[in-house]
C-alpha positions in Angstrom: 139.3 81.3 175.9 135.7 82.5 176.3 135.8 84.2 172.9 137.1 80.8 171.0 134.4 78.7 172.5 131.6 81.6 172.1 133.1 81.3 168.3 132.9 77.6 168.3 129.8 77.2 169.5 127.4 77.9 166.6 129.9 75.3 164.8 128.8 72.5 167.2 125.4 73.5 167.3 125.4 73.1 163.5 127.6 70.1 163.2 124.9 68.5 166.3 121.6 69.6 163.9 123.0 67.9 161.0 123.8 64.7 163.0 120.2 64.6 164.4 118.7 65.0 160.8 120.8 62.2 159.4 119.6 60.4 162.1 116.5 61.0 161.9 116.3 60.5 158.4 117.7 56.9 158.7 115.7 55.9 161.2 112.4 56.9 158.9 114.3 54.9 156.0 114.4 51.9 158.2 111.1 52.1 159.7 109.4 52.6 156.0 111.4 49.7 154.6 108.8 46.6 155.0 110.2 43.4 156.1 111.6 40.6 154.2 109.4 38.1 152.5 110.7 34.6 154.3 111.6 32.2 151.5 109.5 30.2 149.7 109.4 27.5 149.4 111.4 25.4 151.5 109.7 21.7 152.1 107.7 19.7 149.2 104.1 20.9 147.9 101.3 18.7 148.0 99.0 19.3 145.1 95.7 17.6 145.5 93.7 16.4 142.5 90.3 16.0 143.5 89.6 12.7 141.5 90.9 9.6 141.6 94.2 8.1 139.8 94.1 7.8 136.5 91.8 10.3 134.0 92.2 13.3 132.3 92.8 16.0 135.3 95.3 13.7 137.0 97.5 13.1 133.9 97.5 17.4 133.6 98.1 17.3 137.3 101.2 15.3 137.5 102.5 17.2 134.3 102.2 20.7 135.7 103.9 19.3 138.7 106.7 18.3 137.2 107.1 21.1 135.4 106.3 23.8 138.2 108.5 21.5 140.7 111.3 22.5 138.7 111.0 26.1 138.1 110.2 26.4 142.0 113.2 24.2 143.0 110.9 21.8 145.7 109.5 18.7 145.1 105.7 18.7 144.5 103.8 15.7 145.2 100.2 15.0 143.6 97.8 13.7 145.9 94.4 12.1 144.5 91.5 12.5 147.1 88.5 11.4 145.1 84.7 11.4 146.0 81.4 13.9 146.0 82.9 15.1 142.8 85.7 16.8 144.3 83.8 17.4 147.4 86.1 15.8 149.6 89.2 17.3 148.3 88.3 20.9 147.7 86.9 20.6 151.4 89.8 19.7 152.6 92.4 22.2 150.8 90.1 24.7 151.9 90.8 23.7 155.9 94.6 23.6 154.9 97.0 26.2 156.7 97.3 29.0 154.4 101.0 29.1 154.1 101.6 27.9 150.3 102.2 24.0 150.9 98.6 22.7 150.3 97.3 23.3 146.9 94.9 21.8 144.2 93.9 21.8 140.7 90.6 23.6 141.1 88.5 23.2 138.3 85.1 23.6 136.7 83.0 21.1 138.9 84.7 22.1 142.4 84.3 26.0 141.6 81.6 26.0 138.9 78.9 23.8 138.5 78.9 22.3 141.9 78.7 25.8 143.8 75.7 26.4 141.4 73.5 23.6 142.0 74.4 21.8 145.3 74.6 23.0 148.7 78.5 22.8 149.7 80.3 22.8 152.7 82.8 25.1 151.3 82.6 28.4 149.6 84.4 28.4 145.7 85.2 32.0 146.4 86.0 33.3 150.2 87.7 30.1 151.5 89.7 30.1 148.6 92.9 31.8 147.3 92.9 31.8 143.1 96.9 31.4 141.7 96.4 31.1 138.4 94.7 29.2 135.3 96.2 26.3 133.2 93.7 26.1 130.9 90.3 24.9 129.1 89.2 22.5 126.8 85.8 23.6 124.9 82.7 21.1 125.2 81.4 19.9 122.0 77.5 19.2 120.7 77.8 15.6 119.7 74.8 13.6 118.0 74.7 10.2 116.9 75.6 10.1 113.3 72.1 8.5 112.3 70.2 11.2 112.8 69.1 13.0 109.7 70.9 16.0 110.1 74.2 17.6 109.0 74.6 21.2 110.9 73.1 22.9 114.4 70.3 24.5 112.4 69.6 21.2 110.9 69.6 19.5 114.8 67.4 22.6 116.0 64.9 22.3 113.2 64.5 18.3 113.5 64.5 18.4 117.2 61.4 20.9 117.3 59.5 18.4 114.8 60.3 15.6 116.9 59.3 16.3 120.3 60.4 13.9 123.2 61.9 11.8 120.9 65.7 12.5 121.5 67.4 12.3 124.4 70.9 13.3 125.8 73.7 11.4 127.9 75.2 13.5 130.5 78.2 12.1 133.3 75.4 13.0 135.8 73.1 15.8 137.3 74.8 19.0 137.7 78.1 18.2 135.6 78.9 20.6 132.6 77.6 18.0 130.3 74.2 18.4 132.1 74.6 21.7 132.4 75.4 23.1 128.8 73.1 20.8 127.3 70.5 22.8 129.3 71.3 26.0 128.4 71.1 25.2 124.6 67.7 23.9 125.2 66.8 27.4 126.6 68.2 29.1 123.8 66.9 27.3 121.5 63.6 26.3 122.6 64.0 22.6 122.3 63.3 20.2 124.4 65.5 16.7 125.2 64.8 14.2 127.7 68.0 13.9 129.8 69.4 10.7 131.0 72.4 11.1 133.6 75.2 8.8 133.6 77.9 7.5 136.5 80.6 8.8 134.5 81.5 10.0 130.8 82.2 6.4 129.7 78.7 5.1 130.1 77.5 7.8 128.7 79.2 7.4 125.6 78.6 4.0 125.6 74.7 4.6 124.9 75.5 7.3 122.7 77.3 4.8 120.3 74.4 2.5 120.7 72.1 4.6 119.9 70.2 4.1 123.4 70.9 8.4 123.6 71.4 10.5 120.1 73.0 13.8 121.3 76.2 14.7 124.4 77.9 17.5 125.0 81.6 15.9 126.6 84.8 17.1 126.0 86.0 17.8 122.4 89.4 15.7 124.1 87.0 13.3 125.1 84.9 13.0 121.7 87.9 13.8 119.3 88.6 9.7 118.7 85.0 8.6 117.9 85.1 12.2 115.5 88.4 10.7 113.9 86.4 7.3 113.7 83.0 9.1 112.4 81.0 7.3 115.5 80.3 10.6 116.2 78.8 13.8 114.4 80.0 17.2 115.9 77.6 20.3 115.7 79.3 23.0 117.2 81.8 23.7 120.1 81.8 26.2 123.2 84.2 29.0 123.5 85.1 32.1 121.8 86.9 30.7 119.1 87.5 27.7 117.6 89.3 25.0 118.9 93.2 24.6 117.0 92.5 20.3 117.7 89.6 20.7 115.2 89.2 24.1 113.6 86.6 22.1 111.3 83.7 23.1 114.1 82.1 26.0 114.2 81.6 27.4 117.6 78.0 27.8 119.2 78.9 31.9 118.9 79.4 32.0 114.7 75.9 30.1 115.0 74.3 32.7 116.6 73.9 31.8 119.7 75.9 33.5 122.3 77.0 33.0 125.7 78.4 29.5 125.3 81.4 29.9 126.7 81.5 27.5 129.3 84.3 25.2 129.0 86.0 22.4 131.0 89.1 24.5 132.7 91.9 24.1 135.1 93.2 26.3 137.9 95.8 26.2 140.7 94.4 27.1 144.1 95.0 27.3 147.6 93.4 27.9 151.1 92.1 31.6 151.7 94.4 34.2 153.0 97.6 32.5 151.4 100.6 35.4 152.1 100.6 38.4 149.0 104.7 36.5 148.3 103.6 32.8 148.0 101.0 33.7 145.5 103.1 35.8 143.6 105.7 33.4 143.9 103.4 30.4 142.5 101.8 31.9 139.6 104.5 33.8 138.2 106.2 30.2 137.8 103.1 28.6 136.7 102.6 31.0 133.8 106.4 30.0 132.8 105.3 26.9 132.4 102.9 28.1 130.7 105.1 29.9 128.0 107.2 26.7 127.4 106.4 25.3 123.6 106.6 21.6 124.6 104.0 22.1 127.7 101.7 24.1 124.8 102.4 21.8 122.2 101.6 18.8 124.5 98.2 20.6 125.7 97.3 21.6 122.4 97.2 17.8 121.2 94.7 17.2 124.0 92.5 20.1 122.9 93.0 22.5 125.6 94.1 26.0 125.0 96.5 27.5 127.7 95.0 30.5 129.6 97.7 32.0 131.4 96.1 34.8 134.1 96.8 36.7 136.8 95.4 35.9 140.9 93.0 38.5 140.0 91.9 37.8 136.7 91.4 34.0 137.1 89.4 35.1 140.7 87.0 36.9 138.4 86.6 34.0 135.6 85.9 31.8 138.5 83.0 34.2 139.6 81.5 34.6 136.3 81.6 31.0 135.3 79.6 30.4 139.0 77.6 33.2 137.9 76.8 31.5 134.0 75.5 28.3 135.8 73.7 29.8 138.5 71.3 31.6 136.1 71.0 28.3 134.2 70.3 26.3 137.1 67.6 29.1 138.0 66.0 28.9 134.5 65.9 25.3 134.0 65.1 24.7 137.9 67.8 22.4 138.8 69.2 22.1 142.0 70.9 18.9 143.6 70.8 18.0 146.8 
């Protein structure tokens, strides 16, 4: 008997090794296997638009709503919280609880112009969580078409022989139409007196009048008094030009570079929103992105879709911040 368990003991001993290894080895496959994402989402979205009803960024808004709404499966209401130019709003998504259900259309006055030339009480980058861009529309050098000149070089040349006698409408101080204007006067050593409006509208109002001769809105915003020939367009920002009216050259092909400040769109949320959600939310964004009829529809209104990654559209915001800071700095602007 002794010898048949001295001979079955090195069995055991084997037999109790290979059970501790297997154990061992699926208890290190457990403990390296990270835990499951919970699901998202699972109640409605509120997507806050910070301007009022109505307008350009509320239309494009509700439509990327819609659209994302159903890729996502939940319900996503718009919200329009209006006021300080999209103080208000983006100071209040920015208090939100990080966990995916408050977001906004971010956009170039919330995290742009305003962080360049007004003190905020909210930082556009580290209270902030970048999803994804929509999109931009390029700006366009309007003049009034009674002016004497056909082409930028034309403008330039005329406006040097004619100091102080121009001026330029912008939808106030600190706005991209403010802004832009400026940094064409620094580049092309010009000078324009600038009269700030309440608003795009008035602004063009004067324009048409002739009360201002020169505005740098929107090409969506100037393309019916183009179409009408109220309006005389010099050159566009952006790298390229624009597929609403490939007719304009852009400031770049003019030789002046750097203009590439545009009015764009972005999805954001609070800071610190969870690795999963934001994942989640721009993978489906940039599907609605890729659908013809949501480019087709965005290409009538002049905006070129800009599909991008968290990362990639977190470093657009920065240098956009950073284009307008340095113009602010040259020109001296700063708003209180």
């Amino acid at each position: 008997m002794f010898n048949s368990l001295n001979r079955q003991w090195p069995i055991f001993l084997s037999s109790l090794t290979l059970a501790c290894f297997a154990f061992i080895a699926c208890s290190s496959t457990q403990a390296q296997t990270p835990p499951a994402s919970p699901p998202y989402p699972v109640k409605p979205i509120k997507l806050i638009a910070p301007v009022a009803a109505g307008g350009g960024l509320d239309n494009l808004a509700r439509k990327v709503a819609e659209r994302l709404s159903k890729n996502l499966g939940q319900t996503i209401v718009v919200e329009n919280i209006g006021g300080g130019g999209g103080t208000i709003a983006t100071q209040t998504v920015a208090k939100a609880s990080p966990d995916g259900y408050t977001l906004m259309i971010s956009y170039v006055a919330t995290h742009g112009t305003n962080p360049a030339v007004r003190k905020l009480p909210y930082d556009a980058i580290k209270d902030f969580t970048p999803i994804g861009m929509i999109g931009a529309t390029p700006n366009t050098l309007i003049i009034n078409p009674d002016l004497p000149v056909k082409n930028l070089k034309e403008f330039v040349e005329y406006t040097k022989k004619n100091p102080a006698k121009l001026s330029y409408g912008s939808a106030g101080p600190g706005t991209l139409t403010h802004l832009g204007v400026e940094q064409f006067k620094l580049a092309s050593n010009i000078f324009m007196v600038h009269i700030p409006y309440r608003g795009i509208g008035p602004a063009f109002t004067d324009l048409l009048a002739g009360q201002t001769q020169v505005m740098l809105p929107t090409l969506y915003a100037a393309m019916p008094y183009l179409k009408s020939n109220r309006v005389r367009a010099l050159a566009v920002t952006g790298q390229k030009r624009s597929i609403a009216d490939p007719s304009i050259p852009t400031f770049k092909e003019l030789g002046y570079n750097g203009f590439d400040g545009q009015q764009w769109y972005g999805i954001s949320g609070p800071a610190n929103l969870p690795d999963h959600v934001v994942k989640k939310l721009n993978l489906e964004l940039n599907k609605v992105l890729a659908t013809p009829e949501f480019a087709e529809q965005m290409a009538s209104e002049a905006m070129t879709l800009m599909p991008m990654s968290p990362q990639q559209f977190e470093n657009y915001i920065k240098e956009d911040i950073a284009r307008w800071v340095k113009v602010a700095k040259d020109r001296n602007i700063e708003i209180e």
